[in-house]
N, C-alpha and C positions, 0 to 999 in steps of 0.2 A: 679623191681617194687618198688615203693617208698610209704611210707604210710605218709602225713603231719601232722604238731601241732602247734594247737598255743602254743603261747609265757605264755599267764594263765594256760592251761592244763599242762606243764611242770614243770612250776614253782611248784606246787600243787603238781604233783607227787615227785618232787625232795623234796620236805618238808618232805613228807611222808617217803621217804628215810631216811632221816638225822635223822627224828621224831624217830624214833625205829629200832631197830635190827631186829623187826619180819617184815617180809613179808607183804604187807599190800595190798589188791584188789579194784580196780576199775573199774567201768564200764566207759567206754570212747564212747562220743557220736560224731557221725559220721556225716560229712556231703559229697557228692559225687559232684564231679565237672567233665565234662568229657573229659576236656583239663588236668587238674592236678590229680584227683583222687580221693581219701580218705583223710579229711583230720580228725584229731581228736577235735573237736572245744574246749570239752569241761570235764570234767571227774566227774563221781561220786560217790561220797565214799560208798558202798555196808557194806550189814550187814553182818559177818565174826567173824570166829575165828582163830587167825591165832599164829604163835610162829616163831622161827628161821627158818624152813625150815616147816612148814606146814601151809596149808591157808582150811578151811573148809567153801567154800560158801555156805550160805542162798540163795538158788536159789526161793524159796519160797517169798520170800523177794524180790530177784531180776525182778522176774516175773511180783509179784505188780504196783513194782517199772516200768514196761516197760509199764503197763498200765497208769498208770498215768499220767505219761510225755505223751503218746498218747493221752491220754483227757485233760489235760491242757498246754500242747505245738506243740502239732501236731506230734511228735517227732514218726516216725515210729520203730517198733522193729527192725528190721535189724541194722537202726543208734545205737542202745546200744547193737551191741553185741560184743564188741571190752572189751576182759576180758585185763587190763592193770595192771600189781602187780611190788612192789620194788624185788629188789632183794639186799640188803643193804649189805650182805657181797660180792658182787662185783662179782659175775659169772655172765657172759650175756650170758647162756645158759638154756633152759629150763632144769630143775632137772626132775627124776623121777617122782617127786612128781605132778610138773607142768602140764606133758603128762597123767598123769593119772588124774587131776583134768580138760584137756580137753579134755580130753576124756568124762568123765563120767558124766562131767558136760556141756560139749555144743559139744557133738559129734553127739549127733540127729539132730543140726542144720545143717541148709544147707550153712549155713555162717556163720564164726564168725573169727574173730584175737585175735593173744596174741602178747602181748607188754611186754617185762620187761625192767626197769630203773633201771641201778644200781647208788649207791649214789658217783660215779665218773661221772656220768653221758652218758655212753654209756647205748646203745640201743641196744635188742634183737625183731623183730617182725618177725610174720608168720599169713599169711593168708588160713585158711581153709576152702575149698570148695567141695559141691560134682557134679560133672558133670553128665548127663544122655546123655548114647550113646546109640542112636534106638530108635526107638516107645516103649511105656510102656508096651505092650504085650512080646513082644522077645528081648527089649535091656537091658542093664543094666550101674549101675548107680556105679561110681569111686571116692574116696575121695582124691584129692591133697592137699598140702602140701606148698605152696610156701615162703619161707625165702623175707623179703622185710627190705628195707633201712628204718627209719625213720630220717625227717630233721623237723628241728624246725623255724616256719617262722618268725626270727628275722628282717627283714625288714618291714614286714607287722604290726609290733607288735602297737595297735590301742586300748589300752584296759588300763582300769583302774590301777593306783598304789596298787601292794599288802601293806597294812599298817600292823601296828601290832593289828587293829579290826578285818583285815583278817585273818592274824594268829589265835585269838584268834578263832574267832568262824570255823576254822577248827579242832583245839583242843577240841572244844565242840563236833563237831562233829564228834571225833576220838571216844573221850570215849565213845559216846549216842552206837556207830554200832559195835565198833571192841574190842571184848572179846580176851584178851591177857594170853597166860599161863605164868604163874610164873617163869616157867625155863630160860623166855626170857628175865628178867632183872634183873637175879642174879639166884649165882650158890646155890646148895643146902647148905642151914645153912648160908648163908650170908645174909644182909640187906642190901639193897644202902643207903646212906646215903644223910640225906637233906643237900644243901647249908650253908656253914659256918653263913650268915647273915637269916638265915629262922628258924622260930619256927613252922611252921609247918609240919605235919607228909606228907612224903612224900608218896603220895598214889599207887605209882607207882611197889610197892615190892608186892600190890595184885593182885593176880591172873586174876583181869577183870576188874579192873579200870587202866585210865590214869589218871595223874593228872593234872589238869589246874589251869596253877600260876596266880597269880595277875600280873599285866604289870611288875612291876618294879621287881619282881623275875625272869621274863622270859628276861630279858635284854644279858645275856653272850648265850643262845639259840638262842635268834635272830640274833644277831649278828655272830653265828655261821652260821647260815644257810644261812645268807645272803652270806659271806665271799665261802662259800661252794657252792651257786649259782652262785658266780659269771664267771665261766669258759664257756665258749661255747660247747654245749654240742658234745661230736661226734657220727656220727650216726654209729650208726649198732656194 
């Protein structure tokens, strides 16, 4: 089974990737074709608290969030239940951690997938489903498991240039939703240090802010990311 993406939705997680060491979650909004499948059109930054290897979803948040988009997009809940997170030090396998936050967190659903991107850009996904075998009286009902490819529709790609206004205002919307711990950008008794040409205080050594530079501080980051985006991702 193959799960698709656009060419925006990747880009966006693969940022997210590169943007930080910590783990970072998104809700990935679905569209269903029934010659191709699933594809993921589009991704949404979730309100979270997350660090090196732990992510603590606002489901509460999430939930709102699913109405919403219902009443001003049409957007039904099933399409946002695709939980999609980085995996920036590079394992494209679900952690412990991962199983137990689908578990605990979309295991009552009847559907939902998990995506990770690592910042090499392979792909881990699975789709979980529960089946009903019998009548509701005397049958009973199975949770599967299925491992699925993801490919990224580089040919189809029809969609606006990311600039560095896009970057910015995903920056903004890093800091507004994702409460980061401390331990995840320096070790205990150290301070990162701002850029040789910056006077200001790098915000990024506190515990729940990112910091968002002015264009022209953020020039060797974009360039990073770009340079880092540019490979073709592989699937699976």
């Amino acid at each position: 089974m193959k799960i698709w993406m656009t060419p925006r939705a990747y880009w966006r997680l693969q940022w997210m990737a590169q943007r930080t060491d910590s783990e970072v979650s998104s809700m990935g909004l679905l569209q269903l074709d029934e010659n191709r499948g699933f594809t993921v059109v589009d991704v949404v930054l979730v309100k979270q608290e997350v660090s090196v290897a732990h992510v603590d979803l606002d489901m509460d948040w999430w939930a709102e969030k699913q109405v919403e988009l219902f009443e001003t997009q049409g957007i039904q809940p099933w399409q946002s239940s695709a939980w999609i997170h980085t995996h920036p030090a590079g394992v494209e396998r679900p952690s412990s951690t991962d199983e137990q936050t689908m578990c605990e967190s979309f295991g009552a659903w009847d559907f939902a997938i998990m995506i990770i991107l690592t910042k090499s850009g392979r792909f881990y996904a699975r789709m979980d489903f529960n089946h009903d075998f019998g009548p509701p009286e005397t049958g009973f009902q199975q949770r599967y498991k299925v491992e699925c490819e993801v490919e990224v529709l580089w040919t189809e790609a029809e969609e606006e240039p990311i600039s560095r206004e896009t970057l910015r205002a995903w920056e903004k919307e890093l800091k507004e939703l994702v409460k980061e711990a401390a331990a995840s950008w320096a070790t205990p008794g150290t301070v990162r240090q701002a850029p040789a040409d910056s006077h200001k205080e790098d915000s990024r050594t506190e515990p729940d802010l990112f910091n968002l530079y002015d264009p022209d501080e953020t020039e060797s980051e974009v360039n990073d990311y770009v340079q880092a985006c540019l490979t073709t991702p592989n699937s699976k």
